[in-house]
PLY file of the C-alpha trace (Angstrom):
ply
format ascii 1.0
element vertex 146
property float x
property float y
property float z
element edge 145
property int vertex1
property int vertex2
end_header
0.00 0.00 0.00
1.04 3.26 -0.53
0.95 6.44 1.85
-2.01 7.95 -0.20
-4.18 5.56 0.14
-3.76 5.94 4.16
-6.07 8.19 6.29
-4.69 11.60 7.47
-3.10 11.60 11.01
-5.88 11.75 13.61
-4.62 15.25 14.23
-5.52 16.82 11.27
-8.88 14.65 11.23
-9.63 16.59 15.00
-8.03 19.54 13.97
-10.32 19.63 11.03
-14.04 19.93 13.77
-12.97 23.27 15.60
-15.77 22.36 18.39
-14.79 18.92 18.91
-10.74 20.78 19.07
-12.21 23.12 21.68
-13.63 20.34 23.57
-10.52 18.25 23.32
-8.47 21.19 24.61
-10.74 21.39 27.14
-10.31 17.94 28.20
-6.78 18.23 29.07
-6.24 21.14 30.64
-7.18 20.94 34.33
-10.29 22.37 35.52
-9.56 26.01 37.69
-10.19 25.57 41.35
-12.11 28.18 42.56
-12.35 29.74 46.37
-15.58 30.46 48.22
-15.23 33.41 50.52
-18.67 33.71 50.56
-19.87 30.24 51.45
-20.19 29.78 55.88
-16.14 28.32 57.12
-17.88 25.31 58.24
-19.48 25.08 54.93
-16.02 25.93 52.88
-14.12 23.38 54.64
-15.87 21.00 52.99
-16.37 21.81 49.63
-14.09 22.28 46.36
-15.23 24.53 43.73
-14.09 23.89 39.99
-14.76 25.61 36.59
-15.82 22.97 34.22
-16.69 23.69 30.91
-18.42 26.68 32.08
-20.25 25.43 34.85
-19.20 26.05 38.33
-18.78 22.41 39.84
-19.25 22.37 43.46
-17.74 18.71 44.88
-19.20 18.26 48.83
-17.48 15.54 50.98
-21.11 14.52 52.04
-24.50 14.40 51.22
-25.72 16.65 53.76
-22.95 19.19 52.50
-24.09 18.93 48.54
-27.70 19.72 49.95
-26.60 22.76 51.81
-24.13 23.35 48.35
-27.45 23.37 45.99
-29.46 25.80 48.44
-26.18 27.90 47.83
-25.31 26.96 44.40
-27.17 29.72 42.04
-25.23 32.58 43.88
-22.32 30.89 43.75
-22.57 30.42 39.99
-23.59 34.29 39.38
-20.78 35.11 41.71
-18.09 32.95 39.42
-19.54 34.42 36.48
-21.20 31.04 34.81
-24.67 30.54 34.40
-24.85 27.02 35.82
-23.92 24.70 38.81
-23.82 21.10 39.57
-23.38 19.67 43.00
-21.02 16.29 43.57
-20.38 14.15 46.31
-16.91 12.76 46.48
-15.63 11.75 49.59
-11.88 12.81 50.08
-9.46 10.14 51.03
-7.72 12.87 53.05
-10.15 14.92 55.47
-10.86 19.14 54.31
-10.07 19.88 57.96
-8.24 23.06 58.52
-5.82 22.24 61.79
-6.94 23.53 64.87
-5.71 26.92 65.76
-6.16 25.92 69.89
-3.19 25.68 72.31
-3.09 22.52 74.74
-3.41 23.64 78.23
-0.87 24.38 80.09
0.29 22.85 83.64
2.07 24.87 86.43
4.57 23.60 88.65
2.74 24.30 91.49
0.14 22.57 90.20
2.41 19.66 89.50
3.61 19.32 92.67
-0.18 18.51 93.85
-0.31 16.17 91.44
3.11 14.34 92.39
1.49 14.48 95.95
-1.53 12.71 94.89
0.23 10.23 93.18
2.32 9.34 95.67
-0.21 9.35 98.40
-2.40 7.38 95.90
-2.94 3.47 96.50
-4.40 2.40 93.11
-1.39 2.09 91.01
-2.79 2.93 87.53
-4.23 6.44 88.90
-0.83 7.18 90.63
0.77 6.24 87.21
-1.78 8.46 85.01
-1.21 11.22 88.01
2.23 10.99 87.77
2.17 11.05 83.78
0.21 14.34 84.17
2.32 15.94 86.86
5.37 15.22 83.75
3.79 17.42 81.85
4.79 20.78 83.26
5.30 23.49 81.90
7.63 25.20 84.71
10.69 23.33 86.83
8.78 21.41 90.05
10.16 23.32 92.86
9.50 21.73 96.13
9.76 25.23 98.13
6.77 26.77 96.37
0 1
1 2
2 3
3 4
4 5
5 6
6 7
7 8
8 9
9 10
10 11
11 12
12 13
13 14
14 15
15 16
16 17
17 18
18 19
19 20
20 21
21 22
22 23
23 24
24 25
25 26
26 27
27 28
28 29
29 30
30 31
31 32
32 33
33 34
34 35
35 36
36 37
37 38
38 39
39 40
40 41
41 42
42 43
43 44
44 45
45 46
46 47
47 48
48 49
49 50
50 51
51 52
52 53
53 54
54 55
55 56
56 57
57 58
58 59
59 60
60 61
61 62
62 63
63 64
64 65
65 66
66 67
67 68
68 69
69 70
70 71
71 72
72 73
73 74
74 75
75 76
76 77
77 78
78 79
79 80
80 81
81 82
82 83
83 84
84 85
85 86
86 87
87 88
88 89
89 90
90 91
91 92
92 93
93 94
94 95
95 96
96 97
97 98
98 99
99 100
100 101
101 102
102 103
103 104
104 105
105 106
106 107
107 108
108 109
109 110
110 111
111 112
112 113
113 114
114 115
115 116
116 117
117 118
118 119
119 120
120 121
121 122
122 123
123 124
124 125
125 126
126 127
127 128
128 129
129 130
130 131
131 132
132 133
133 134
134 135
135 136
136 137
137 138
138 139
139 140
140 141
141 142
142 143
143 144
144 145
């Protein structure tokens, strides 16, 4: 066979419909993940927002989130500038949770040395341990003059 008789590269062939080229295009490049400063935090924390061919898609990690997400959905969509929304539930393999902006609590040494006391004055040995654990944790040297 010769190379005439062969079909033109698939390239040309898709190159040749400009909408199904736009659409291909469109397929590979990654959709553009939006923010939501107007959703609730709570809300927010649990939702990603992508542009998909020219639909805001809002992705919930539950179902009671995507119901909240459709109540929400047509300002969202005006906000972003599209006309349309869909809502999807896709549960992340990795939680949405922001880490916690709360300190542990912190232990004085006085207040360690009451605890030493108790354990040591203590006759069930797991509380004295779990006392004594506690009374470890500090935050000041244990002086026994205070």
């Amino acid at each position: 066979m010769s190379n005439a008789t062969l079909p033109p590269s698939l390239d040309s062939l898709l190159g040749a419909n400009s909408a199904l080229s736009r659409r291909l295009r469109a397929v590979n490049k990654p959709p553009a993940t939006l923010s939501l400063p107007s959703l609730p935090p709570a809300l927010a924390a649990k939702t990603r927002a992508e542009l998909a061919e020219g639909e805001l898609l809002l992705i919930a990690e539950t179902s009671a989130v995507a119901q909240m997400l459709r109540f929400h959905g047509p300002r969202l969509a005006r906000e972003a500038g599209v006309s349309g929304f869909s809502v999807r539930v896709q549960a992340s393999p990795e939680p949405l949770v922001r880490p916690s902006s709360l300190q542990p609590p912190e232990l004085d040494s006085g207040s360690a040395r009451v605890l030493s006391e108790a354990a040591r004055l203590c006759d069930h040995a797991p509380l004295a341990a779990a006392l004594d654990r506690l009374a470890a944790l500090a935050t000041g040297p244990s002086d026994p003059k205070d």
